[in-house]
C-alpha positions in Angstrom: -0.2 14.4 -11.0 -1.8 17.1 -8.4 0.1 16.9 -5.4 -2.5 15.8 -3.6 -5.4 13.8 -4.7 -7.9 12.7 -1.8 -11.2 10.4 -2.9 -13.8 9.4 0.0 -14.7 6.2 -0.1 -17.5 5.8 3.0 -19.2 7.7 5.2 -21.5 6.5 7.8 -21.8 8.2 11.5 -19.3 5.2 13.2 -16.5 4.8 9.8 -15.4 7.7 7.3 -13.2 6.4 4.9 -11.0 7.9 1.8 -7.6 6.5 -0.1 -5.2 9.1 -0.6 -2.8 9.7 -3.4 0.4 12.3 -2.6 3.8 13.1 -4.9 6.8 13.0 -3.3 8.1 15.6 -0.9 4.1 16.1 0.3 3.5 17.2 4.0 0.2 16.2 4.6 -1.0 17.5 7.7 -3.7 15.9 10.3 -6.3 14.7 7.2 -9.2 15.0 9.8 -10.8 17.9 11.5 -12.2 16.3 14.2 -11.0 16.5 18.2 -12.6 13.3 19.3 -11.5 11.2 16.0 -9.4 8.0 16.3 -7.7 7.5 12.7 -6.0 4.6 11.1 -3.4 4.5 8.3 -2.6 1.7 5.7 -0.1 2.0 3.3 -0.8 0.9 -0.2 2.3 1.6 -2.3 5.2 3.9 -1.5 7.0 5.0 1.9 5.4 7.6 4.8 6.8 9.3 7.8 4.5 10.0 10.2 6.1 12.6 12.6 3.7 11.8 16.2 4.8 13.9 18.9 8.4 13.4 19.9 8.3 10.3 17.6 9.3 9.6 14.2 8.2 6.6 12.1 8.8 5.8 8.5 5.9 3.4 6.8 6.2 1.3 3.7 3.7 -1.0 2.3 1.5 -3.6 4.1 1.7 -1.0 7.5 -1.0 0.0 9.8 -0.6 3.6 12.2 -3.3 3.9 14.4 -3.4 7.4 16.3 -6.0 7.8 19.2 -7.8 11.1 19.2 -6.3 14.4 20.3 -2.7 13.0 19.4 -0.9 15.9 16.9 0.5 14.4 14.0 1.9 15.2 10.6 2.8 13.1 7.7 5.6 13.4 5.0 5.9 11.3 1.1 9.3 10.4 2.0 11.3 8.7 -0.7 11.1 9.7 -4.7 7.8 7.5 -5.3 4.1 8.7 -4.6 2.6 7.5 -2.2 -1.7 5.9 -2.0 -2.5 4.8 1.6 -6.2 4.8 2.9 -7.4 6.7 5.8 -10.1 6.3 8.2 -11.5 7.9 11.0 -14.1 6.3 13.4 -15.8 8.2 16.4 -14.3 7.8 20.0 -15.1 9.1 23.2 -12.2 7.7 25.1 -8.8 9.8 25.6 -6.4 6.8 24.3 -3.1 6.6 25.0 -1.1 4.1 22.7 0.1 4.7 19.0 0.2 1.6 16.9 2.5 0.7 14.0 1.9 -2.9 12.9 3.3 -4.1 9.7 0.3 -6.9 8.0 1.1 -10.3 7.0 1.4 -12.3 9.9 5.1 -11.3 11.2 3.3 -8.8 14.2 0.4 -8.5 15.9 -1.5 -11.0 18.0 -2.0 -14.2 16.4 -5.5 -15.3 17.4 -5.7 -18.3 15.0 -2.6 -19.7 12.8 -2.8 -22.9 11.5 -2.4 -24.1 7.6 -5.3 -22.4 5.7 -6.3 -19.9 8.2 -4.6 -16.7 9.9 -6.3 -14.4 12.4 -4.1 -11.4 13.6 -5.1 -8.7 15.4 -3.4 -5.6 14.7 -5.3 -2.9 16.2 -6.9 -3.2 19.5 -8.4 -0.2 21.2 -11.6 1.5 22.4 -12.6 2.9 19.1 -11.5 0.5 16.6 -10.2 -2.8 15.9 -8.0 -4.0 12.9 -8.2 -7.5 12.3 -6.3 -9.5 9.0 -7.8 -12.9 8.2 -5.9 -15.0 5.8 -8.3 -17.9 4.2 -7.3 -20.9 2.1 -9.4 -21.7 -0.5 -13.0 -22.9 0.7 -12.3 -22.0 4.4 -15.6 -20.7 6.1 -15.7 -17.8 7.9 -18.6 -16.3 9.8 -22.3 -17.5 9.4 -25.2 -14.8 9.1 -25.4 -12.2 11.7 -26.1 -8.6 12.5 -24.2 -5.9 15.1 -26.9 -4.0 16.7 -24.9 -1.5 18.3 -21.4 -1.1 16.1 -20.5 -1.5 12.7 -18.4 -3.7 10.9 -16.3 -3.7 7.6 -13.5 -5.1 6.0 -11.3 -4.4 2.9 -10.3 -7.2 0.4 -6.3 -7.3 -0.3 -6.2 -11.0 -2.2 -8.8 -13.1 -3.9 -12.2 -12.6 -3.3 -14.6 -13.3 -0.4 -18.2 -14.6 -0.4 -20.3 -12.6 1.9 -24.2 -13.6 2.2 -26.9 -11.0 2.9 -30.3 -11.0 3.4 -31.2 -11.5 -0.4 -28.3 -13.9 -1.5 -24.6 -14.3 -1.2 -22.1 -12.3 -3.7 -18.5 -12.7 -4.3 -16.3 -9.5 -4.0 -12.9 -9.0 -5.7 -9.6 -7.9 -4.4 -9.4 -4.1 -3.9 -13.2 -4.0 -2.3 -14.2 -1.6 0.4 -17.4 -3.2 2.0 -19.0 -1.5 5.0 -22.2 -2.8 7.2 -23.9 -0.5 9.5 -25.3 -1.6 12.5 -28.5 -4.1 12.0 -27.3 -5.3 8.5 -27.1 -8.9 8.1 -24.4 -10.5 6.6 -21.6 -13.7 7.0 -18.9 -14.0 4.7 -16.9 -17.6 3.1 -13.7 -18.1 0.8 -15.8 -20.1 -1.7 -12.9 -19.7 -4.3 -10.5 -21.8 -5.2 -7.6 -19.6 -4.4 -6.1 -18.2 -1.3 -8.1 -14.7 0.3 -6.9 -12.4 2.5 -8.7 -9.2 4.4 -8.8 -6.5 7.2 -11.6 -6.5 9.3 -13.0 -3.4 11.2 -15.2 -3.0 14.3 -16.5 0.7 14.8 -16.4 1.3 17.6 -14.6 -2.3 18.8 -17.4 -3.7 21.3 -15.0 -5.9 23.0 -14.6 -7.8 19.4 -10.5 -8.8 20.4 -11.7 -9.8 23.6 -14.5 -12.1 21.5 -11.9 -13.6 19.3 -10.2 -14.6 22.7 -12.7 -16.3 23.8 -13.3 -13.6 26.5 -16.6 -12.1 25.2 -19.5 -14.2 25.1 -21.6 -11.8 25.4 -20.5 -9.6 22.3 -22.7 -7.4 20.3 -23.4 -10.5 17.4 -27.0 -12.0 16.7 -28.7 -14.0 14.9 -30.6 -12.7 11.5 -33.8 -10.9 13.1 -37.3 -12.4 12.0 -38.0 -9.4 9.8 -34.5 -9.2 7.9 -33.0 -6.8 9.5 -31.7 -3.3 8.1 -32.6 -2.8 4.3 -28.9 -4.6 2.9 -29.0 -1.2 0.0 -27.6 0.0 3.5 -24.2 -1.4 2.5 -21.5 0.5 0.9 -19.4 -1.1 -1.5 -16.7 0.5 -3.5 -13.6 -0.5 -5.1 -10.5 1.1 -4.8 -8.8 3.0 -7.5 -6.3 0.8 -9.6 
């Protein structure tokens, strides 16, 4: 394989997104070119150091690394596997302080909601971005019809499939799904299947969303479906990740 193989997956003005395939040994060095970027790591398969400032981290599987903007970074395929994570990048004004490394699953982060058929844990929290993973039984609802007018929203599919309704009729969406709404886009989204789903939610820039999952925000940037349907829904980008 080429030692490095980069594929973009979304690009909107609040969200870039692109999964990232590297052989072993790889430095990779800051992936965006961008000042005022805040990025976010997940990796898919293999093991990653990230080297951020005077700290060192190594990264398997099932790990988020958030770095706010203007922190130098480098990363290294460490171990004698390749290595696929996904990288995004989301626009941020704010000079933000804290590094995150947060392994998925449920054993870190912030538990909002954890009861038998339904997890909510929230493993990014700044400014520019939130990271949320909902885990769904099967048939568990989720969130009725809505649009952001001011931020943007997505989510990536790691188990099962989701429903997610739109203005012109609901669709299910596999495991390994990329879907991204712009602002003024309606949509809601159900596990209507019978088996167990799992996801990671984004908010771009965060609009007080962790605060709203608290119960802290009522007056978070989430409406009702306007009169007239809202943004055209061939707004939405939906792409699958490579196998």
């Amino acid at each position: 394989m080429d030692e490095r193989d980069v594929r973009r997956l979304a690009g909107i003005e609040e969200f870039d997104a692109a999964e990232v395939r590297a052989a072993p040994g790889d430095n990779v060095l800051p992936l965006s070119d961008r000042p005022n970027d805040a990025e976010a790591f997940l990796v898919l398969e293999g093991e990653l150091t990230f080297r951020l400032g005077d700290d060192e981290h190594l990264v398997g599987q099932e790990t988020w690394v958030y770095v706010p903007p203007a922190v130098t970074y480098t990363i290294a395929v460490t171990g004698n596997e390749p290595a696929w994570f996904l990288h995004i990048c989301t626009r941020s004004s704010e000079v933000e302080q804290d590094i995150v490394v947060r392994r998925a699953g449920g054993s870190e982060g912030e538990k909002i909601t954890d009861r038998p058929g339904r997890r909510a844990t929230l493993l990014v929290d700044a400014d520019a971005l939130t990271i949320t993973e909902f885990a769904y039984g099967a048939g568990e609802r989720g969130a009725e019809p809505h649009i952001h007018r001011h931020h943007a929203d997505a989510f990536l599919i790691v188990e099962g499939e989701f429903t997610f309704h739109l203005r012109d009729g609901s669709r299910a969406f596999p495991a390994g799904t990329l879907l991204v709404f712009p602002p003024g886009v309606v949509h809601g989204f159900d596990n209507d299947g019978a088996a167990h789903a799992r996801c990671f939610n984004f908010h771009m820039p965060s609009s007080g969303f962790a605060d709203y999952l608290r119960g802290r925000n009522p007056d978070f940037d989430q409406h009702d479906p306007p009169q007239d349907g809202g943004v055209d829904p061939a707004s939405i980008i939906a792409v699958q990740l490579a196998q």
